[in-house]
C-alpha positions in Angstrom: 116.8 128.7 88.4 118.0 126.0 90.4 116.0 125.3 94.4 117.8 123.9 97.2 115.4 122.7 99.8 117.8 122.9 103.2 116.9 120.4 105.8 113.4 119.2 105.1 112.4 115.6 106.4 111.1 113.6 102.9 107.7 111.8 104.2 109.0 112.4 108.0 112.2 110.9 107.5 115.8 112.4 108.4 116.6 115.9 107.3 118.1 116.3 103.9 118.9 118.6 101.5 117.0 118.7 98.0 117.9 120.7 94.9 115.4 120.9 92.0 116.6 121.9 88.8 115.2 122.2 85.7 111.9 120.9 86.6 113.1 117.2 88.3 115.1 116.1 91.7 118.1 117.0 90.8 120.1 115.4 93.8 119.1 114.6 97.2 122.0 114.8 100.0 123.9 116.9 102.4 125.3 120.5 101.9 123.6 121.0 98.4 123.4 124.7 97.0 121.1 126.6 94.2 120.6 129.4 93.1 117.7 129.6 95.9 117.0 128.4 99.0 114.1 128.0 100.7 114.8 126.3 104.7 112.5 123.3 105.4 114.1 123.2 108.9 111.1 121.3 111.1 109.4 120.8 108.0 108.5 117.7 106.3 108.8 117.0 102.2 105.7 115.1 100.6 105.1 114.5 97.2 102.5 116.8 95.6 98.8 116.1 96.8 96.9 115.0 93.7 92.9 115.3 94.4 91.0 112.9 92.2 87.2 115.2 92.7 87.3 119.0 92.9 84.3 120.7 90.6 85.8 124.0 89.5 82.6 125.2 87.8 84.2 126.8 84.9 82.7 126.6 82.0 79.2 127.7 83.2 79.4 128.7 86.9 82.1 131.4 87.3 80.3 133.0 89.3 81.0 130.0 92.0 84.5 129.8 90.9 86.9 129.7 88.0 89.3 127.0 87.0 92.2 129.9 87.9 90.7 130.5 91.8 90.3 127.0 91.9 93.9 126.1 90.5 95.0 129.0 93.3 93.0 126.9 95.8 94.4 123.5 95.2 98.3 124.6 95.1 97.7 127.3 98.6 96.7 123.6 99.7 99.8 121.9 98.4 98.4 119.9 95.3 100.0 120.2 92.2 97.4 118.4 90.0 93.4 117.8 90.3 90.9 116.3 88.5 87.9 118.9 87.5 84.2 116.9 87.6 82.2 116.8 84.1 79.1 118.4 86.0 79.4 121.9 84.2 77.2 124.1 81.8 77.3 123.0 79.1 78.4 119.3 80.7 82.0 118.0 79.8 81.0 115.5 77.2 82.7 116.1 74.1 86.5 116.2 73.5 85.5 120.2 72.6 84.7 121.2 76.3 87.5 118.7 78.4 90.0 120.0 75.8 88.9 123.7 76.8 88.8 122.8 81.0 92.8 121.3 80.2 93.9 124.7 78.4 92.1 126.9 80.8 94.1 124.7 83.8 97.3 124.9 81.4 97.0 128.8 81.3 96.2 129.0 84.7 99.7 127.4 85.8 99.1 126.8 89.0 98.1 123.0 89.3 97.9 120.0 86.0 94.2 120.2 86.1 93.0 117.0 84.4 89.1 117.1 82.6 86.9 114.3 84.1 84.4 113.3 81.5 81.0 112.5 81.6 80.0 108.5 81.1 76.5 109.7 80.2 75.4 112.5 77.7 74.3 115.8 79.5 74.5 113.8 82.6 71.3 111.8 81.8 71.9 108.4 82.4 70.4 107.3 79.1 72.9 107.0 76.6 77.0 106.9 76.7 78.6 110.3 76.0 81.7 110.9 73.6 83.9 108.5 75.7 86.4 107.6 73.3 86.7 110.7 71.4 87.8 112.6 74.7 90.3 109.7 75.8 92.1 110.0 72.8 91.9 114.1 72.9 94.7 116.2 73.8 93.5 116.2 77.3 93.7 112.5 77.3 90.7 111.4 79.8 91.5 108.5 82.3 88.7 109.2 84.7 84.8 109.5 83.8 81.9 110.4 86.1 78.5 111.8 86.1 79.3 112.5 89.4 76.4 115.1 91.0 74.3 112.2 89.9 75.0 108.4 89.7 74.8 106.2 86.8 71.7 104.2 88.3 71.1 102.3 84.7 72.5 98.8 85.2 73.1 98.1 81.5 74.5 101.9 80.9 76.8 101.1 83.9 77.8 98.0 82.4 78.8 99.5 79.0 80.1 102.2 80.7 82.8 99.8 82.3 83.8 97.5 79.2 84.0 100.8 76.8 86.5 102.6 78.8 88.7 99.5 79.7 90.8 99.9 76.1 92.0 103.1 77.6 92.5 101.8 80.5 90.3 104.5 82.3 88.1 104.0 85.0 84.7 105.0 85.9 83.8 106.8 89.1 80.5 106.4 90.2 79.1 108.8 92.6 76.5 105.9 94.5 73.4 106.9 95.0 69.9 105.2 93.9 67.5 107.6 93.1 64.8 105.3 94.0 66.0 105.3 97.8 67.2 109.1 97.8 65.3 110.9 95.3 66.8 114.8 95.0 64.5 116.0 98.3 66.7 114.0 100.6 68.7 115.9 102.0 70.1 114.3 105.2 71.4 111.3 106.5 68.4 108.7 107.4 67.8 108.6 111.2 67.0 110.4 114.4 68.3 113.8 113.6 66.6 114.1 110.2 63.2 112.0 111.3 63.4 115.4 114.8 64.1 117.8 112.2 61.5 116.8 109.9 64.4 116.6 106.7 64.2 114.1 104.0 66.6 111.2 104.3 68.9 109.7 102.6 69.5 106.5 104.1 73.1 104.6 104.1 71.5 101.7 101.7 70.8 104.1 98.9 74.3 104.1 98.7 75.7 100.5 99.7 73.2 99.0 97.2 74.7 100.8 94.0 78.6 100.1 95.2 77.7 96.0 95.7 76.0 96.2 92.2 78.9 98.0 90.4 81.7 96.1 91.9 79.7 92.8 90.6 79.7 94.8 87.0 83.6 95.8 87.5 84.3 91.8 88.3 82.2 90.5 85.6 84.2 93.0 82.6 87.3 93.2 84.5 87.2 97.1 84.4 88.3 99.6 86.7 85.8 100.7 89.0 86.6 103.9 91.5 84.0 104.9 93.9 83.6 108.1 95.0 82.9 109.7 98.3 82.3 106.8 100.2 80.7 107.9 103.2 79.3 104.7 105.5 80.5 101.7 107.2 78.8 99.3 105.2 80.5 101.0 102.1 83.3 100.3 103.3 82.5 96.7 104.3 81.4 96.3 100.9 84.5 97.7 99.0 86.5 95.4 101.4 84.8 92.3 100.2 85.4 93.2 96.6 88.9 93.5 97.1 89.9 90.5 98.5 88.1 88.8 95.4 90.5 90.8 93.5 88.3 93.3 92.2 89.6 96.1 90.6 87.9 98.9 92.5 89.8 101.6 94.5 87.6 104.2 96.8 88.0 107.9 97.9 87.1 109.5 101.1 86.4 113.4 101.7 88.1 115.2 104.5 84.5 116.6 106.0 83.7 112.6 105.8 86.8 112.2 108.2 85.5 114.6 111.0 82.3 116.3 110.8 79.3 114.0 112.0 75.3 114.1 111.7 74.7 115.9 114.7 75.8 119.6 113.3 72.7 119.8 111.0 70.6 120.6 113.7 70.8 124.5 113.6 70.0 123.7 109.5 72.8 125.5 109.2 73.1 124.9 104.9 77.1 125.2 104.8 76.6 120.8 106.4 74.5 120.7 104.0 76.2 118.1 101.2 75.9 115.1 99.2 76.6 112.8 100.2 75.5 114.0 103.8 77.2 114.2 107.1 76.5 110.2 108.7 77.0 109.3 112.3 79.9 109.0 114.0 80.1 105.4 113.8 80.3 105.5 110.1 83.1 108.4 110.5 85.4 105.9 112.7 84.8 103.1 110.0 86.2 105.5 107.3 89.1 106.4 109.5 89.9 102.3 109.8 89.1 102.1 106.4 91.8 104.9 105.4 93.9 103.5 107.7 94.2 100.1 106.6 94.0 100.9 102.7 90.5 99.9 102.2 89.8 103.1 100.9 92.7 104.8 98.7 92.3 107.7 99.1 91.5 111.0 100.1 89.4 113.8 97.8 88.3 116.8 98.4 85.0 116.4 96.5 85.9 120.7 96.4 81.9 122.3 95.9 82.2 125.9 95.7 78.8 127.5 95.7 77.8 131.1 94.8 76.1 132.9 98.2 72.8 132.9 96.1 73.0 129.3 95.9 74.1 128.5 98.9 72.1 131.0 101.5 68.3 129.2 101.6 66.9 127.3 103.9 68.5 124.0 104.7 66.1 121.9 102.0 66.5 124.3 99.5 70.3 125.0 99.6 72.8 123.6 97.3 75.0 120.8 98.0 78.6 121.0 98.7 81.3 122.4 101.1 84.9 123.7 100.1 88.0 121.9 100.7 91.0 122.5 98.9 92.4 124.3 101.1 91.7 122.3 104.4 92.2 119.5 103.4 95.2 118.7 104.5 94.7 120.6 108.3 90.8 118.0 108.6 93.2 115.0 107.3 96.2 116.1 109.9 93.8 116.0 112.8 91.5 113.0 111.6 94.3 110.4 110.8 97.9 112.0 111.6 97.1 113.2 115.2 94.6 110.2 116.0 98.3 108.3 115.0 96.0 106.3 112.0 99.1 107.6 109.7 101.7 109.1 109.6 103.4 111.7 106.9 104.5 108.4 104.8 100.6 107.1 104.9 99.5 111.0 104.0 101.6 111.0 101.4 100.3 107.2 100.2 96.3 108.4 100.2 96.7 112.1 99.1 99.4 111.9 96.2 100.8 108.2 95.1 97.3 106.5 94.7 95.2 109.0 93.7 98.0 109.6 91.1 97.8 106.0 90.3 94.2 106.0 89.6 93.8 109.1 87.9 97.0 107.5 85.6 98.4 111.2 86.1 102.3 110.8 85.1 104.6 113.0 87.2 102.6 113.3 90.6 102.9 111.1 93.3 106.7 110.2 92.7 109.3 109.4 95.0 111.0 112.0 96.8 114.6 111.1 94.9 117.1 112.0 92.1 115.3 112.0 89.0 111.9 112.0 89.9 109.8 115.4 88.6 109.7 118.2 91.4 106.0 118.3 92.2 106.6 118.8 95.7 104.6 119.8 98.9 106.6 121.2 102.2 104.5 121.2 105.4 105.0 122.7 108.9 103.5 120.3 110.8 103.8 121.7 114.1 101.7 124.8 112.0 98.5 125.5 112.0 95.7 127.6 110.1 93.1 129.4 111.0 90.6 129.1 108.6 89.1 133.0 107.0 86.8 131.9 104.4 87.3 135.6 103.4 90.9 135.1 103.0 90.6 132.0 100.7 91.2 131.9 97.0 88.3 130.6 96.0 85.5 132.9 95.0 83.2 130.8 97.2 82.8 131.2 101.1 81.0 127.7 102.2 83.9 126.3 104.1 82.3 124.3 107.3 85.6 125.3 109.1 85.3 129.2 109.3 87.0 130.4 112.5 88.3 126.8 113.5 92.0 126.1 114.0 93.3 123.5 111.5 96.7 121.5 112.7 99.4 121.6 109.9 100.7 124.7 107.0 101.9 124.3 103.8 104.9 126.4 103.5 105.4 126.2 99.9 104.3 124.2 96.9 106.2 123.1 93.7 105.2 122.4 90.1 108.2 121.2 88.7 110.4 122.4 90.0 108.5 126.0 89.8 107.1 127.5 93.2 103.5 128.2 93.2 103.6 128.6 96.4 106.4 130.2 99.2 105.6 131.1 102.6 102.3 130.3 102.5 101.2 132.3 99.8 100.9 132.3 96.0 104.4 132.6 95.0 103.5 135.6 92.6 102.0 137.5 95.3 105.1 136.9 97.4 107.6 138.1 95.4 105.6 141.1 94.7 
């Protein structure tokens, strides 16, 4: 069935029409027709938002989510493929478990959900897991993390970096030493954790690893990606190595965009996350450093958590917010409405780099005859009012509950097939 788009604005451009047929752009124009229309008048066209860091929990944790409420998630938000973390039970380590995480995604149908493999067996950090058996699986690795912990072994690091360069994959190293934020800490380093008597997890625990590994990336000319960078100085630091010509790109959360130390102090466990909430100073620094390219891109870091996990006292709660879903409503009013980007520059950090890095073929395209239909259309005079009982993830630990996000994804498109219309899943729609 062939899709006519009527009227849309591609990346905030001048209305056109754009039929999709048989899974790619099929013409882009003026008075197009298919067998379906769906009107994008006011709306704006982006490619499909590709999201480098969601944990989806599955195998292990369905209790927390599934890789189908997670694939539901990520296309209600408008991405049309994600990259699923390594960090489940058992640990995706072997081409066995990625190859099961890329079927279960593939049945799903939602989103291309692309395994993320572990660099270290069982997450240890003391010897290298099965890295070259999952990059030549059938789910074809790219990226590899132990992210939930970072790979603080220098050498393993190292050999880490010059084993996946033949397949030309990168490593994505969640920075944090655990000598200078052990697994108590818990908060961001400074007056609000030292008054509410919480460990802290200072900003150096995390600039310290990020200078090391982008030394290691120079030295054996590997790809380096650095997760969730959360403070200034990371981003100082990440700025430095690229105008030496490192190869290291960077990622940003949304929460990292808007939410700031300061709401901690009710211990209130959904701001509880890793790693934490910094000072404001740090969020305006990630704002110019998303603004100006330092940082690539934006990931959701997605951390759904079962009640029982998530429902203890601040200390003792698990790390981790939701954000498939918001994502694009935190990014609209950190970056689009603060006039840091606009719809081309969203478009940039949320679907053509990440796509880039994650070497995922198909997503991040140009809006143009041709090109594969994995398509996002946004009302961007919308807005959404965030239910956590109304999302599609089985977890409720959304920070956003009850606020008013800027922005609506209208509809969503996996080649060329909707997954989502009218702001719901396009099954439930047309039933």
């Amino acid at each position: 069935m062939s899709i006519v788009i009527k009227g849309a604005a591609p990346l905030g451009g001048a209305p056109v029409d754009v039929l999709v047929d048989g899974g790619v752009i099929a013409e882009v124009g003026t008075n197009l027709s298919g067998d379906q229309t769906i009107d994008g008048t006011g709306l704006v066209l982006l490619p499909g938002f590709v999201d480098l860091h969601t944990h989806l929990r599955e195998p292990g944790r369905e209790d927390a989510e599934t890789i189908a409420t997670g694939s539901a998630a990520a296309a209600l938000g408008g991405f049309t493929a994600v990259h699923a973390m390594a960090n489940t039970n058992p640990v995706a380590d072997t081409a066995e478990i990625v190859e099961q995480v890329a079927r279960l995604g593939a049945a799903a149908g939602l989103v291309d959900v692309r395994p993320v493999g572990a660099v270290s067996h069982g997450l240890a950090g003391e010897t290298l897991a099965e890295i070259g058996n999952m990059a030549r699986s059938a789910a074809a690795v790219r990226v590899f993390s132990d992210d939930g912990t970072c790979v603080h072994d220098a050498r393993l690091m190292r050999r880490a970096l010059e084993y996946v360069k033949p397949f030309d994959a990168v490593i994505a190293q969640h920075a944090q030493d655990p000598r200078l934020a052990d697994h108590s800490a818990c908060a961001h380093e400074g007056p609000v954790s030292g008054r509410l008597g919480l460990p802290g997890w200072p900003a150096v625990a995390e600039e310290s690893i990020i200078a090391r590994d982008v030394m290691l990336a120079e030295h054996t000319g590997s790809r380096l990606h650095i997760c969730h960078v959360s403070t200034g100085g990371s981003v100082e630091v990440i700025r430095w190595a690229k105008s030496r010509g490192i190869d290291v790109t960077a990622e940003v959360t949304p929460h990292h965009l808007l939410l700031t130390v300061d709401l901690i102090t009710g211990y209130d466990p959904v701001y509880k996350v890793n790693p934490p909430l910094r000072p404001a100073a740090d969020v305006e620094a990630l704002r110019a450093g998303l603004a100006d390219g330092t940082i690539d891109a934006v990931a959701t870091d997605h951390a759904p958590h079962a009640s029982h996990d998530k429902d203890h006292a601040f200390g003792e709660a698990a790390f981790g917010m939701l954000g498939l879903e918001t994502a694009l409503g935190v990014v609209a009013e950190a970056m689009v409405n603060t006039g840091l980007l606009d719809w081309a520059g969203v478009a940039d950090r949320m679907s053509v780099r990440p796509a880039v890095i994650g070497r995922v073929a198909g997503h991040g395209r140009p809006i143009a005859a041709g090109q594969p239909a994995n398509l996002t259309l946004i009302d961007p005079s919308g807005s959404l009012l965030v239910d956590p009982a109304a999302q599609a993830s089985l977890s409720r630990n959304t920070p956003f509950a009850g606020h008013t996000l800027p922005t609506r994804v209208v509809a969503t498109l996996l080649r060329g097939r909707p997954t989502v219309l009218d702001s719901g899943l396009a099954e439930a729609v047309s039933a």
